[in-house]
C-alpha positions as CSV (number, residue, x, y, z in Angstrom):
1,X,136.9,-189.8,-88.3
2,X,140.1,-189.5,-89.9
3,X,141.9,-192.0,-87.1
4,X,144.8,-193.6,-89.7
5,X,146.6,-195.6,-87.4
6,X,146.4,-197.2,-83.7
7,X,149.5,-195.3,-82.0
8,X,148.2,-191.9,-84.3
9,X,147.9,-192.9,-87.7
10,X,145.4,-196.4,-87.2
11,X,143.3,-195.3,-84.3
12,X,143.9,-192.1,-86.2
13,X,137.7,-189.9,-87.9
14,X,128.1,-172.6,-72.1
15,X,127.2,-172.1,-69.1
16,X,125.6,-169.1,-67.8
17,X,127.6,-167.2,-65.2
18,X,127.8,-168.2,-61.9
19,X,129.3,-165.8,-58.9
20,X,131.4,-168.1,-57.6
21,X,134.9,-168.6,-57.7
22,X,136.6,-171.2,-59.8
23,X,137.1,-173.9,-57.3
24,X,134.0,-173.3,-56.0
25,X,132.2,-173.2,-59.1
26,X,133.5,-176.8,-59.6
27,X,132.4,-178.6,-56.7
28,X,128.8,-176.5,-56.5
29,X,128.1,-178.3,-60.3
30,X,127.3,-181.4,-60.8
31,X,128.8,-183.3,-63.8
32,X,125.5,-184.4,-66.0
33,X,125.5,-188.1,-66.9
34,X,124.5,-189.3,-69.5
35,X,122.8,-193.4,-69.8
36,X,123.6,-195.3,-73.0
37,X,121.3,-198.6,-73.6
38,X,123.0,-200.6,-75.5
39,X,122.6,-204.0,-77.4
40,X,125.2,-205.3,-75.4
41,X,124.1,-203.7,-72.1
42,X,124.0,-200.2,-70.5
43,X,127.4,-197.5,-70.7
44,X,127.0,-194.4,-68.2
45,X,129.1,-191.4,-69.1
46,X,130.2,-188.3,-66.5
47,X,130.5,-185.6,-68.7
48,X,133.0,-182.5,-68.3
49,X,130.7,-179.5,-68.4
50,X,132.9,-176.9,-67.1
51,X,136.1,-178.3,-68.9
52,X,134.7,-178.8,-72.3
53,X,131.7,-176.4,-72.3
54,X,131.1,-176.6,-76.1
55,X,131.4,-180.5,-76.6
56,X,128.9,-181.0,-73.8
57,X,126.5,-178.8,-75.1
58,X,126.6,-179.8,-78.2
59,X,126.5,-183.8,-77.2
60,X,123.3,-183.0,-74.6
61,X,121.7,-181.6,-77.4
62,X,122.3,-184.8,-79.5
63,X,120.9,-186.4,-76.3
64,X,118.0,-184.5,-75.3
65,X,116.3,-184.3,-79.1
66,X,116.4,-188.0,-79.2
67,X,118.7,-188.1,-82.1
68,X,121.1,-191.3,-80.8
69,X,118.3,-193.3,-80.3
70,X,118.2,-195.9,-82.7
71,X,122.0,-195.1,-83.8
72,X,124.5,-197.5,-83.5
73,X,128.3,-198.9,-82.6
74,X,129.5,-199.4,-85.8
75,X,133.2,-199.6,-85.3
76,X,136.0,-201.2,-83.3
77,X,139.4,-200.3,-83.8
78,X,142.0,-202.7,-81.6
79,X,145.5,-202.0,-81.1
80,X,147.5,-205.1,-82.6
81,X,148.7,-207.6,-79.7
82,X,146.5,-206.1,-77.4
83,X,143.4,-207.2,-78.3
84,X,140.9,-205.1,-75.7
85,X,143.3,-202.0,-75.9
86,X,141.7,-199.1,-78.7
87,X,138.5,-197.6,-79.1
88,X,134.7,-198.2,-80.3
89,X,133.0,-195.5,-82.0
90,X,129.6,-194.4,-82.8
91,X,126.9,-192.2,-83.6
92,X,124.7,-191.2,-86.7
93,X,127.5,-191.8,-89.4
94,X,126.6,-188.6,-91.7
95,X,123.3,-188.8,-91.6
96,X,122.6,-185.4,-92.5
97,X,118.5,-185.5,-91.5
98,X,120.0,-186.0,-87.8
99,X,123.0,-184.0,-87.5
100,X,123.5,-180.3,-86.4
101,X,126.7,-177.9,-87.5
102,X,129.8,-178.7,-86.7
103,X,131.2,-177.4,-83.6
104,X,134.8,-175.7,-82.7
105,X,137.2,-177.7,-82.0
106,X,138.2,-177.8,-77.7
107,X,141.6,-179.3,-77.5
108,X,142.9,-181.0,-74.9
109,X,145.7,-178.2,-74.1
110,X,142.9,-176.0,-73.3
111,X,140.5,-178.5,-71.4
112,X,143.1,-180.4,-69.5
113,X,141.7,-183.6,-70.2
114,X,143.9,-186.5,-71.7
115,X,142.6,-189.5,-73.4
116,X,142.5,-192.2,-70.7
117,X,141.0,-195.7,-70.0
118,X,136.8,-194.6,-70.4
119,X,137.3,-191.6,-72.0
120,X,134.8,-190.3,-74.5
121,X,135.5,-188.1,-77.0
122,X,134.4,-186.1,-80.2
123,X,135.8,-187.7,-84.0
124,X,136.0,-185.5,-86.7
125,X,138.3,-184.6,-89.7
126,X,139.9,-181.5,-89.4
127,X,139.5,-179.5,-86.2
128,X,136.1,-178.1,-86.0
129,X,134.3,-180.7,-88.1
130,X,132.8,-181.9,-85.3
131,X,129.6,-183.3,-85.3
132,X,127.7,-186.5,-83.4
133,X,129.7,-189.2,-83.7
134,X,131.7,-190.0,-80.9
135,X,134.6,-192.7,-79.4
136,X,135.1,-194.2,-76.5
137,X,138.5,-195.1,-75.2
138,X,139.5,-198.9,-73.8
139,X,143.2,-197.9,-72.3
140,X,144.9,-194.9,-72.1
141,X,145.3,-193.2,-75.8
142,X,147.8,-190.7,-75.4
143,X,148.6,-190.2,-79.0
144,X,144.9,-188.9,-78.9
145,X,145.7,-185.5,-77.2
146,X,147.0,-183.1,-78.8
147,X,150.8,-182.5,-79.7
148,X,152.3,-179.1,-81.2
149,X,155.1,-180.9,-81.4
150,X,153.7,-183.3,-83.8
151,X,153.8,-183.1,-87.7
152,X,151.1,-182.7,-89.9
153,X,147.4,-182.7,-88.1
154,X,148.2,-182.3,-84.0
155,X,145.6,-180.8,-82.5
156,X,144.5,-184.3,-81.1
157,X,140.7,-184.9,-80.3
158,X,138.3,-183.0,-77.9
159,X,138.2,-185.3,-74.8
160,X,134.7,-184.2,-73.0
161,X,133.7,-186.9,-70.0
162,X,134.6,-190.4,-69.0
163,X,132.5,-193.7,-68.9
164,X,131.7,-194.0,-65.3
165,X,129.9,-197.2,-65.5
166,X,129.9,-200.0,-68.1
167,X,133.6,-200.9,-69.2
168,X,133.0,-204.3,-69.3
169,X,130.0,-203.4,-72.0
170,X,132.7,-200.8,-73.9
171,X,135.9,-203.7,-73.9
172,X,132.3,-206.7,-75.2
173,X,131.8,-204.3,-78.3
174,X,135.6,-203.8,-79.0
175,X,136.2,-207.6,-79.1
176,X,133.1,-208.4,-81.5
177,X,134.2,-209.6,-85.2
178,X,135.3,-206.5,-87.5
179,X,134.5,-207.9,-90.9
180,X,132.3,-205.6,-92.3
181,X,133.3,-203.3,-95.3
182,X,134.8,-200.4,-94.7
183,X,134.1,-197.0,-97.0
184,X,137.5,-195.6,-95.7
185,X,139.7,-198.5,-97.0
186,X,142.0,-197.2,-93.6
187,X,139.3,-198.6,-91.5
188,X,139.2,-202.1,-93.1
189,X,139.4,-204.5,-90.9
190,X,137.5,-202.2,-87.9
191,X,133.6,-202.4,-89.2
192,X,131.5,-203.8,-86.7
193,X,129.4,-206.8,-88.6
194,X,126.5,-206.6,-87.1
195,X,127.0,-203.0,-85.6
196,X,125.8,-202.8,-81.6
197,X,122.2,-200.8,-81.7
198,X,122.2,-197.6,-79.2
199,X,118.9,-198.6,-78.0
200,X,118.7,-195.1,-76.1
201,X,121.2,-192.2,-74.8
202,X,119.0,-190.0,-71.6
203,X,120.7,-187.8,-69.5
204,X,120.4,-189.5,-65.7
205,X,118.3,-187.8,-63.6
């Protein structure tokens, strides 16, 4: 995840058809949820199905093949004097065995979704490098969406659902010591040491 800076350099790495019409549509589907058991307790994310149709089905597929179980939290990136403001990510961290092609890129000018306090959202490189790993938001990140206005790399990340249940477990694992080494010497300083095991992700039923 290619997240140089904490203000957008350090924080900067379908469904079937339904005949219904659009507002209808909405409140006739439910939003799936998905449970995260943590080390340091248990996350529940809504997730943005009709929104973000492509980032949810590609995260539910990470989900329902079992492939976050055992993954972990290995990063916390705080924003400086704000020590429980910025983001903790995780996932499989490359490892190719696990991971399935990257997906297009769903910006949040399309999707309508911002980068709030909860929000979860897909890292990546450049826009549709996509994958698993994932970050969760701990206060709004508006330098997260995306920005044609913006030099260089603005097409912002690809917001898909909201933590709906658990903050206090997201802000516990974004104040844990950061001392681990870093492979990105950007990210120095935001290596989880020990990372926080994802005991389990299960959709809620």
């Amino acid at each position: 995840m290619n997240l140089q800076r904490l203000g957008r350099r350090d924080v900067l790495a379908g469904a079937g058809a339904v005949l219904a019409q659009p507002s209808a549509l909405s409140a006739q589907v439910a939003k799936p949820q998905v449970v995260v058991q943590t080390g340091k307790g248990v996350i529940v994310l809504e997730l943005e199905q009709s929104k973000a149709p492509i980032t949810v089905a590609n995260f539910l597929r990470y989900v329902d093949k079992g492939r976050y179980n055992g993954a972990s939290f290995d990063r916390a990136a705080r924003a400086p004097a704000a020590y429980l403001t910025g983001l903790i990510e995780g996932g499989l961290q490359g490892d190719p065995a696990k991971l399935f092609k990257p997906i297009a890129h769903e910006s949040t000018l399309t999707t309508g979704l911002a980068h709030q306090d909860g929000t979860i959202s897909m890292a990546r490189d450049t826009p549709g490098t996509a994958t698993a790993d994932f970050f969760i938001c701990s206060g709004p990140a508006p330098y997260l969406d995306a920005n044609p206005k913006a030099a260089g790399d603005n097409a912002g990340y690809a917001a898909f659902g909201a933590v709906v249940e658990g903050m206090d477990v997201v802000r516990a694992i974004l104040a844990l010591p950061t001392t681990g080494v870093a492979l990105n010497p950007a990210m120095q300083g935001q290596i989880l040491d020990p990372p926080v095991p994802i005991v389990s992700m299960k959709r809620r039923t």
